[in-house]
KOLNUGU-98921 format. One record per residue: residue in three letters; x, y, z of N, C-alpha, C in turn. Coordinates in Angstrom, 2 decimals, padded with zeros to 5 digits. Each point is the difference from the previous one (the first is absolute). Layout:
<doses>
> resn  n.x  n.y  n.z  ca.x  ca.y  ca.z  c.x  c.y  c.z
> Ala  X  Y  Z  X  Y  Z  X  Y  Z
...
</doses>
This chain:
<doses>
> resn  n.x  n.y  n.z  ca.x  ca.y  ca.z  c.x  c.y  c.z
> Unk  000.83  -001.17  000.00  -000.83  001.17  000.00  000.88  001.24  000.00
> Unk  -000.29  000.73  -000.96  000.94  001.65  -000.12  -000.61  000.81  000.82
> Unk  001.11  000.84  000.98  -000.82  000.99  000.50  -000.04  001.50  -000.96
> Unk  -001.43  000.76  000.32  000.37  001.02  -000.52  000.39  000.84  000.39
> Unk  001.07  001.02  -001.35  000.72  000.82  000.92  -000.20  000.89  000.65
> Unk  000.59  000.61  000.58  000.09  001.12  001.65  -000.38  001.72  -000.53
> Unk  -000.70  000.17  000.13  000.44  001.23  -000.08  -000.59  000.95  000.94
> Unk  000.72  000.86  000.50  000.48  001.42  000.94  -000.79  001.23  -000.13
> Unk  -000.65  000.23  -000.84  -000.88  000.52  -000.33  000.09  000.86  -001.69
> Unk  -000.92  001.05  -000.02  -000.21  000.18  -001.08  001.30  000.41  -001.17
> Unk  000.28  -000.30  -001.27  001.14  000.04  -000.38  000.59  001.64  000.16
> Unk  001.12  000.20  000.18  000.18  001.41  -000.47  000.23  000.59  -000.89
> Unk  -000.57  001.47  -000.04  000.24  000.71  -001.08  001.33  000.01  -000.55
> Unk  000.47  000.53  -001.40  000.79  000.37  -000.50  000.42  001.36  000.82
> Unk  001.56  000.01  000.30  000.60  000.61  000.65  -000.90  001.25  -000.72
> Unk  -000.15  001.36  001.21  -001.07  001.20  -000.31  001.50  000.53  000.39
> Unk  -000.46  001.05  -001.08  001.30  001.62  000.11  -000.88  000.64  000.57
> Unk  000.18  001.56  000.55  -000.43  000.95  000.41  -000.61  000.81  -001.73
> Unk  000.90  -000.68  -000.95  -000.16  000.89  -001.20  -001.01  -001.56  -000.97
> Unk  -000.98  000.11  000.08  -000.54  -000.86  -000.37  000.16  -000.04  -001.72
> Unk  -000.28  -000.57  -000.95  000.06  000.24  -000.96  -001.37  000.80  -000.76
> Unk  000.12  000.77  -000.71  -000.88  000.94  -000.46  -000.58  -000.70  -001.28
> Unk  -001.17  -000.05  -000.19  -000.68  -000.56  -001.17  -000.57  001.38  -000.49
> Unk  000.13  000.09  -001.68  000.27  001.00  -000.39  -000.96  -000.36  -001.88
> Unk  -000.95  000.64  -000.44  -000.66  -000.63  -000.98  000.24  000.99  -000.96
> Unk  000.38  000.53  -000.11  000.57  001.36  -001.08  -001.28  000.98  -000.43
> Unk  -001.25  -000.09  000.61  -001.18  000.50  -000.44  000.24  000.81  001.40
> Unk  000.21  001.59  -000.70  -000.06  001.12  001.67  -001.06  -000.40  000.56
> Unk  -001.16  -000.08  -000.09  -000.83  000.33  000.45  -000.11  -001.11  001.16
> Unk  000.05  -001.64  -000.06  000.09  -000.85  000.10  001.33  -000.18  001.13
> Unk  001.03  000.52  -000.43  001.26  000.27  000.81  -000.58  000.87  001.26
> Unk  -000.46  000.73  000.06  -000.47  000.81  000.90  -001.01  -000.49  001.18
> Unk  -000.93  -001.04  -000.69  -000.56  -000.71  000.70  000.58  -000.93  000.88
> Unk  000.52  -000.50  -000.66  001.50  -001.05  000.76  000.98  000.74  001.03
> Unk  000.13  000.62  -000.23  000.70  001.29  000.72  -000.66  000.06  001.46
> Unk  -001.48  000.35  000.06  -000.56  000.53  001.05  -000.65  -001.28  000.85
> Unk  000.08  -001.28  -000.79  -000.32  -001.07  000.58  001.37  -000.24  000.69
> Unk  001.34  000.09  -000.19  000.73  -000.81  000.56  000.84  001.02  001.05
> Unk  -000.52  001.14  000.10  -000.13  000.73  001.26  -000.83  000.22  001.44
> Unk  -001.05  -000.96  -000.53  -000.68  -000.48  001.28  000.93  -000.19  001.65
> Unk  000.83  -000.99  -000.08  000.10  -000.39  000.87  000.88  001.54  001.10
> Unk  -000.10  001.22  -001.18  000.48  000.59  000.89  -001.11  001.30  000.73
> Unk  -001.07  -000.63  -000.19  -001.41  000.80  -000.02  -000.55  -000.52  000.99
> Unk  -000.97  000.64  001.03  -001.16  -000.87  001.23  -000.65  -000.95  -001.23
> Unk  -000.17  -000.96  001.06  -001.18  -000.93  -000.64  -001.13  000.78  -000.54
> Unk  -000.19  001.16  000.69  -001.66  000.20  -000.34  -000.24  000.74  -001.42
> Unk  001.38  000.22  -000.42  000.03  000.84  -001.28  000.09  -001.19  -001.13
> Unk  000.38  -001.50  000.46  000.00  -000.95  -001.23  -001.17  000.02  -000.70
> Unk  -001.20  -000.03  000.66  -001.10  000.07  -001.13  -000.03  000.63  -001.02
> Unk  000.10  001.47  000.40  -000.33  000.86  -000.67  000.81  000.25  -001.12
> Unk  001.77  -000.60  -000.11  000.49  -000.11  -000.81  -000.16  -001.39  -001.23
> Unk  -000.45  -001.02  000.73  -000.74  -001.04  -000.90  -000.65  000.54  -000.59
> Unk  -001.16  000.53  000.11  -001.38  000.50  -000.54  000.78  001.20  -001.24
> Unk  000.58  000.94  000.17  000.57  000.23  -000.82  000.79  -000.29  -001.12
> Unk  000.69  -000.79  000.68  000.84  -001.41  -001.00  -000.56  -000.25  -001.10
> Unk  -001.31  -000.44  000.58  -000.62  -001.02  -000.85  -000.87  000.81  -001.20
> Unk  -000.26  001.23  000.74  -001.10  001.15  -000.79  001.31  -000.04  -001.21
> Unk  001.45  000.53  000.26  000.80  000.35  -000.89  000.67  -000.51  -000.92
> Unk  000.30  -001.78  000.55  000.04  -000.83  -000.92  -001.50  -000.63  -001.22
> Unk  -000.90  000.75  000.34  -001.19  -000.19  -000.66  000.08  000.40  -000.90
> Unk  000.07  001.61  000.24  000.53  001.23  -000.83  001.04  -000.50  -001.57
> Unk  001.24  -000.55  000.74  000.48  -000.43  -001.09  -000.21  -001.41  -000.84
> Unk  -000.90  -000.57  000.47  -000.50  -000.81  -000.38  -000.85  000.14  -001.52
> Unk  -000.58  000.86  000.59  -001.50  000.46  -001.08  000.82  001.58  -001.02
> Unk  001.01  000.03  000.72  000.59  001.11  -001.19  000.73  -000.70  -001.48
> Unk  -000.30  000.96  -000.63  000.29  -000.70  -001.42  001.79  000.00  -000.44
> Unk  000.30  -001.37  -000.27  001.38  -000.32  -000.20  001.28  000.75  -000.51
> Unk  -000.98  001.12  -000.92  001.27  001.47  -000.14  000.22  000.70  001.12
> Unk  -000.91  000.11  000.96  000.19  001.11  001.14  001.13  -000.55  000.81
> Unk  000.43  -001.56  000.21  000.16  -000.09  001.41  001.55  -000.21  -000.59
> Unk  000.56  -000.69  -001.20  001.11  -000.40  -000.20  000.16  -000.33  -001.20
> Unk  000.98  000.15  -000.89  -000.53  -000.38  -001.99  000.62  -001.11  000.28
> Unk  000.08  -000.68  -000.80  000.70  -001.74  000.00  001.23  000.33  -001.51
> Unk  000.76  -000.25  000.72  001.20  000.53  -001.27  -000.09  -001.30  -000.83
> Unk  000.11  000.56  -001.00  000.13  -001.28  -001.56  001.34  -000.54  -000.36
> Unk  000.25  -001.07  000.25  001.36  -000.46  -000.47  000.53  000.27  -001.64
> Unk  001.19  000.59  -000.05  000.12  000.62  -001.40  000.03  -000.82  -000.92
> Unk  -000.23  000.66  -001.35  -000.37  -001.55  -001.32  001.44  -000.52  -000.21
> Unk  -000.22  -001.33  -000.66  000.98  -000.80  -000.62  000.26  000.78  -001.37
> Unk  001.12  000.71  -000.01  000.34  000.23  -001.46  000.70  -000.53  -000.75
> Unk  -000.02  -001.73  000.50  000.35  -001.11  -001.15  -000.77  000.00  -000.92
> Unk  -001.65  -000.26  000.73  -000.95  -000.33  -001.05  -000.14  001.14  -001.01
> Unk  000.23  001.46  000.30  -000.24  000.74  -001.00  000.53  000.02  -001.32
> Unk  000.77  -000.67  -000.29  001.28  000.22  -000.71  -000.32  -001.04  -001.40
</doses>
């Protein structure tokens, strides 16, 4: 009969910096949102809502905005083999 193994409790995290890593989506608007979410922890609790609720109003925002406003999508340049 195998026993199963031991464990100590829950696994641990990946070693945490003080400088966490920044996730970063290249859409300002979107960046900004991210921004004010990952400043929480230096805010009272009682202000987290109110920055969710915003969050979410603002990531909506860019949601429903139309794909020229928020960021152009650059075009990879032509093959000027085939032209030839």
């Amino acid at each position: 009969m195998s026993e199963a193994p031991q464990t100590t409790g829950p696994a641990e995290p990946e070693a945490e910096t003080s400088a966490r890593e920044q996730v970063r989506t290249g859409v300002e608007s979107v960046d900004a949102v991210i921004a004010a979410v990952e400043e929480l922890e230096e805010r009272p609790i009682e202000e987290h809502v109110g920055v969710f609720e915003t969050a979410h109003e603002q990531l909506r925002r860019a949601l429903d905005a139309q794909p020229a406003q928020q960021h152009p999508v650059p075009q990879p340049p032509a093959d000027r083999s085939e032209q030839s």
